[in-house]
N, C-alpha and C positions, 0 to 999 in steps of 0.2 A: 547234106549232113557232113559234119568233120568234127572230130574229135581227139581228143589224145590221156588215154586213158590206161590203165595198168596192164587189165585185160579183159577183152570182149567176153568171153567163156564164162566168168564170172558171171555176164549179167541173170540168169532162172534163181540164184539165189539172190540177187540185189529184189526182182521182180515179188518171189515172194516176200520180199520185208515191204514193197511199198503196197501190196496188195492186202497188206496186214492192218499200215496205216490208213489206206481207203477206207477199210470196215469200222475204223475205231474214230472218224473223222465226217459228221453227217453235216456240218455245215459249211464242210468244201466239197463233200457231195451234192449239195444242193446247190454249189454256185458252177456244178461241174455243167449240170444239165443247163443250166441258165446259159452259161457262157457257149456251148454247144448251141445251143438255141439263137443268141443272140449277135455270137461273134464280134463282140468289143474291141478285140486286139486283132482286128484281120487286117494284115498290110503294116502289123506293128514287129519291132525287133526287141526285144527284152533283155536287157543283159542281167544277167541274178548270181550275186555273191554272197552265199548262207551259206553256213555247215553245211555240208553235203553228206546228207543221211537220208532216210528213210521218206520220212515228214518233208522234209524242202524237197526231197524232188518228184512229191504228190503233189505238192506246190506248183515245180513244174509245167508238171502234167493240165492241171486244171487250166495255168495261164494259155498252154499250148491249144487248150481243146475250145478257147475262146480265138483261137485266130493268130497267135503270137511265134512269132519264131525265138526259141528259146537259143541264149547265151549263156553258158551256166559253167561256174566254177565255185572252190570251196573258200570259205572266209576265214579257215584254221588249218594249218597241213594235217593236224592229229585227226581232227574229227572228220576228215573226207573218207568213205567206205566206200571201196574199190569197185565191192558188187552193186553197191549202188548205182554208183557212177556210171559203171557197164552197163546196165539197166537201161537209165537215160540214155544213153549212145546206142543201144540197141533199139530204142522207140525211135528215133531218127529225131532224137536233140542232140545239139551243139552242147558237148562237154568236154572241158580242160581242167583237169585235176586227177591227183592221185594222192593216196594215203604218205605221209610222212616224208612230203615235197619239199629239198632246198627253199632257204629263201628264194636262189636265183629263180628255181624253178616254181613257185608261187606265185611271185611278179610276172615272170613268161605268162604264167596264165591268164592272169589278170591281163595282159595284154594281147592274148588272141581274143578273149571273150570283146574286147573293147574296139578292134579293129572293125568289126563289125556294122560299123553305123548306127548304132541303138540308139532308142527313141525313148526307154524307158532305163531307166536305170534301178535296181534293186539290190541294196546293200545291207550290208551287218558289219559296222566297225568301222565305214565309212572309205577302207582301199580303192575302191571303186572311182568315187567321188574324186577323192585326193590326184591319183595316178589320170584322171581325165582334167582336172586344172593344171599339172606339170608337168605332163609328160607329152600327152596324147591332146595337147589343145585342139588339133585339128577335126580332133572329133563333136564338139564342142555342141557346133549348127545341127546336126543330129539330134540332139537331147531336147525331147519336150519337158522333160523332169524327172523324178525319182522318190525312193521313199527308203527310209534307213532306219533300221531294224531296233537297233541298240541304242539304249544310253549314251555307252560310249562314242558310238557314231555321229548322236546329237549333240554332243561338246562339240567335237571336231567341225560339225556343221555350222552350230553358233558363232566356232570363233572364226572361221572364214566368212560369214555373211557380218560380220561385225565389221572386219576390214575390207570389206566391200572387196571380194574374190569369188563368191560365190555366185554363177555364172546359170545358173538355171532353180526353177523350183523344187524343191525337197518335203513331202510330207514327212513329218513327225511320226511313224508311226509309230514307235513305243511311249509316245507319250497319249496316244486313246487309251482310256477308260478300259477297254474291253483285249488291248495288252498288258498294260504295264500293273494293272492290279489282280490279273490273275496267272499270267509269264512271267511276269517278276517275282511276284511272291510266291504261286502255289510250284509254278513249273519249277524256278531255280532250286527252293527248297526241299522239293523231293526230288530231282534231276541231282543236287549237290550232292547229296548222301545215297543214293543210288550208286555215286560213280565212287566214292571214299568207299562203302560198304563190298564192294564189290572189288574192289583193287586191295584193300586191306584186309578182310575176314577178321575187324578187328570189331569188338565191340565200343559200341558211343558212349551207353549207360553209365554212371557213375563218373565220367571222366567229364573233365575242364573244355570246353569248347570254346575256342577263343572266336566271333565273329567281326572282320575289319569294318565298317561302312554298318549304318545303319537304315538305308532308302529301302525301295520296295523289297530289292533281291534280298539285302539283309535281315530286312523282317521275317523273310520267309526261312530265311537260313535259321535265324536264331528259332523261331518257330517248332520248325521239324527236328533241333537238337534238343528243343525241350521236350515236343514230343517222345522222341527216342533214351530218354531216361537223364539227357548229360544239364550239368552244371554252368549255366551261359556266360561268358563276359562278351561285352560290345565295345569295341574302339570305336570315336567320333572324332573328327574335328568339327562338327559342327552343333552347338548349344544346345537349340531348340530336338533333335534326332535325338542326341545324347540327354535328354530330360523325358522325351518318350520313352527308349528304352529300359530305363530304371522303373518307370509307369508300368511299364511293361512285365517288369518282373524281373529282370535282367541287371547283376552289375556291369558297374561304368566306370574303367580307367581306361591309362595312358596305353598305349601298345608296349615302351619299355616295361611297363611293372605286368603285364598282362603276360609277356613275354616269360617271365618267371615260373608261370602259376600254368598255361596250356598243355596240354594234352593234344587239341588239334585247332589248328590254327587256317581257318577260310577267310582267303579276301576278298572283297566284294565291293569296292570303291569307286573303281574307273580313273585311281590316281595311280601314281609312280612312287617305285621305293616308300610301300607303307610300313613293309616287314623288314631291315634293315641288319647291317652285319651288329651293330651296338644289342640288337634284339637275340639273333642268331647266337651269340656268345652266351647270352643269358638261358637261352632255352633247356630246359630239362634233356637228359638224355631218354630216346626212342620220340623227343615230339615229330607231330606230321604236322606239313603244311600243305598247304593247297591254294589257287586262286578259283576264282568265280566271275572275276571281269574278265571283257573280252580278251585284251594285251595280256602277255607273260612280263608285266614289268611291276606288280606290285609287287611281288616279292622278288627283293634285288637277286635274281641268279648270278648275274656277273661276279659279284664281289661275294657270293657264295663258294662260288667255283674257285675264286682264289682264295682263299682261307683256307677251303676245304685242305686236312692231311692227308685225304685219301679219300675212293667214293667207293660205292659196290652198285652193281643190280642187285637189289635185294628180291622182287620181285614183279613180274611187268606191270610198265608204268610206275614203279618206284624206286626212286634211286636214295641211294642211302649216301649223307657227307659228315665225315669226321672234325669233328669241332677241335678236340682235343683227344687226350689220353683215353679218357675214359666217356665219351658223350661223344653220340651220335643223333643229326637230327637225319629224316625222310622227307623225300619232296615227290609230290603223285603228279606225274603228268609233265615234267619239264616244268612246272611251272603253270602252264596252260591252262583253258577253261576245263575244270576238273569233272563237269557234268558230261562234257563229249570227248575231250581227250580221254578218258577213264569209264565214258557213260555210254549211251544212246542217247545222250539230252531230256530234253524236256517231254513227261506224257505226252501221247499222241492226240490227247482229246483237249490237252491244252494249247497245242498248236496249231489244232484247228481253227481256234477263237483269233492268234496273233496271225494266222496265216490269211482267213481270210479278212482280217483289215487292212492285213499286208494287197489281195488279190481286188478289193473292194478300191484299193486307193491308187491301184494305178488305174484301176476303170476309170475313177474320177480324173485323173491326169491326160488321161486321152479325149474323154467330153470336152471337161474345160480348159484344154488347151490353150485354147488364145483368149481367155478372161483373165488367166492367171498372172498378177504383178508382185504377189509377194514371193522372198524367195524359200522364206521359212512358215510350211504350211500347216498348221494342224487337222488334225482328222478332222472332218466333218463330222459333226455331231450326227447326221442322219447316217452317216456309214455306221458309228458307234452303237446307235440303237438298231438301227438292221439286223448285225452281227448278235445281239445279245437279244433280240424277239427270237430272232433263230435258235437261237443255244436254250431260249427256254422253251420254244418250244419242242426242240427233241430229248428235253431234260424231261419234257411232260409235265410242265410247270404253266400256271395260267398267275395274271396280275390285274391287277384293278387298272380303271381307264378314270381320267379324271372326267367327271360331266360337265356340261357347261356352263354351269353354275361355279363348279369349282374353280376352271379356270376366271372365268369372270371375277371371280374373289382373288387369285393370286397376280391377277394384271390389273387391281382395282389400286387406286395410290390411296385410298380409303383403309388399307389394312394396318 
């Protein structure tokens, strides 16, 4: 075991938050005993770069207790929790991370965990990935493959296997069915405003919600601000999203004229500079902003920071920048993902469902090891339906079975 972590003493209080998420998490309990039983990952090396909280490193646990020697560091310096972290280092896993790490020292991390020889690679955001094609090629022959967590992860994925860089297999996993449409929507949506409600004690109701991006996570944002009393606008750049969300209930402009009329401003794109200093000038005085993608760069902080006349701590995790004389905007979290910079992230019954397609899909990577030629892989549909029999049935839910008749009728070219 080696680690490098803030402080070991910490871990009885990391212990009880992830003994927290065990109880509230039955379908990685149920692949806990499995993999205890089965030993999938025995003789395997894992390297896992998630938020480092609670939930990912029951993650952990679970991959460990299948056979895996865990490599583990955080995929945000904000959202790494120290007692956690301690926690894991005290079960005798490999953890490199601490709360509110340098750049330099983020990278460090990412490259002890990688020194390692790992065979599986587990990512959020794609660091991992990238820093093993540029840096660390030596490490390369080690990799059976890997699975990446995020949206944003699978841009970066796509356009490396696009220019043919991409040097081993990658599941897709936020692109299953039994992530991306209940972590995208239901987790970011109450995870967002968890962490805004919490950092601000302000109220939503009545006020202007401006939401950037309208894909899974935005739906769910704009969602839970309807629920929560506020008045929605959606920024799009794309046609089709941006004619849903008016379907939706929701109006549809530009970010400059949106910019105007906010109250609180969440981006949730996976692009760069959506919220801009042209926007910044126009914002009301006391707007807040926040992002919700993985990178701190949709809202340009750079060019924030230099306009800014002056900043404050207004209160933790929000920093206050003077536009002018009289206007002041708020920004929660640097910028950063505002569910775990500001949160705890996503419910813990909701990450059970992304965790284990996350745990179900390296299984698959280690079976079919040497079948696999593609390098961009999607869930398998049976890991999909695995994962959601399970969830219904500890939800206490039962479903109709097609007969064979029925199928016969949907495989018939007669319909």
């Amino acid at each position: 075991m080696s680690y490098e972590i803030k402080d070991i003493n910490l871990a009885p209080s990391g212990e009880h938050k992830i003994d927290w998420v065990r109880k509230n998490c039955p379908l990685l309990r149920s692949l806990e005993e499995d993999f205890k039983k089965d030993q999938p990952f025995l003789g395997i090396r894992i390297a896992l770069s998630i938020h480092l909280e609670a939930k990912t490193a029951y993650l952990c646990k679970v991959l460990a207790a299948g056979g895996a020697e865990m490599f583990i560091t955080g995929s945000n310096p904000l959202s790494t929790q120290d007692d956690v972290a301690a926690a894991l280092a005290a079960a005798g896993l490999n953890v490199f991370a601490w709360y509110n790490s340098t750049e330099e020292e983020y990278f460090h991390h990412i490259t002890k965990v990688l020194e390692n020889h790992c065979n599986i690679i587990i990512d959020d955001g794609g660091d991992l990935v990238n820093m093993l094609h540029t840096q660390m090629t030596d490490e390369l022959s080690h990799v059976i493959g890997g699975c990446e967590e995020t949206t944003t992860g699978i841009i970066r994925l796509m356009a490396m296997a696009k220019q043919g860089q991409l040097q081993f297999p990658m599941v897709m996993v936020n692109n299953a069915d039994c992530k991306h449409l209940f972590d995208n929507r239901y987790g970011t949506g109450q995870s967002v405003f968890d962490g805004i409600n919490r950092t601000t004690n302000l109220i939503v109701a009545g006020k202007f919600v401006v939401v950037a991006g309208y894909g899974w996570c935005g739906k769910g944002v704009a969602m839970r601000a309807k629920g929560l009393g506020a008045r929605v606008i959606v920024t799009e750049v794309d046609p089709i999203k941006a004619i849903e969300a008016v379907m939706d209930g929701f109006d549809v402009m530009p970010m400059h004229e949106a910019a105007k009329i906010g109250d609180f401003f969440i981006t949730v794109t996976g692009c760069a500079h959506v919220i801009t200093e042209e926007d910044f000038k126009s914002m009301k005085n006391g707007a807040i902003l926040c992002n919700a993608g993985h990178f701190d760069v949709e809202i340009d902080m750079k060019r924030l920071r230099e306009i800014a006349l002056d900043t404050v701590d207004q209160r933790q995790n929000i920093i206050g920048y003077q536009i002018d004389a009289d206007r002041w905007i708020y920004v929660l979290g640097e910028g950063r993902l505002v569910n775990l910079a500001c949160g705890d992230g996503h419910p813990a019954e909701i990450m059970d469902m992304s965790f284990a397609i996350q745990a179900l899909s390296a299984k698959y990577l280690v079976e079919h090891a040497k079948e696999l030629t593609e390098k961009l892989i999607v869930v398998p549909k049976e890991v999909d339906n695995e994962v959601a029999v399970r969830k219904l049935r500890f939800l206490g839910k039962e479903i109709d079975s097609l007969t064979p008749e029925q199928e016969a009728y949907l495989n018939s070219s007669a319909i």
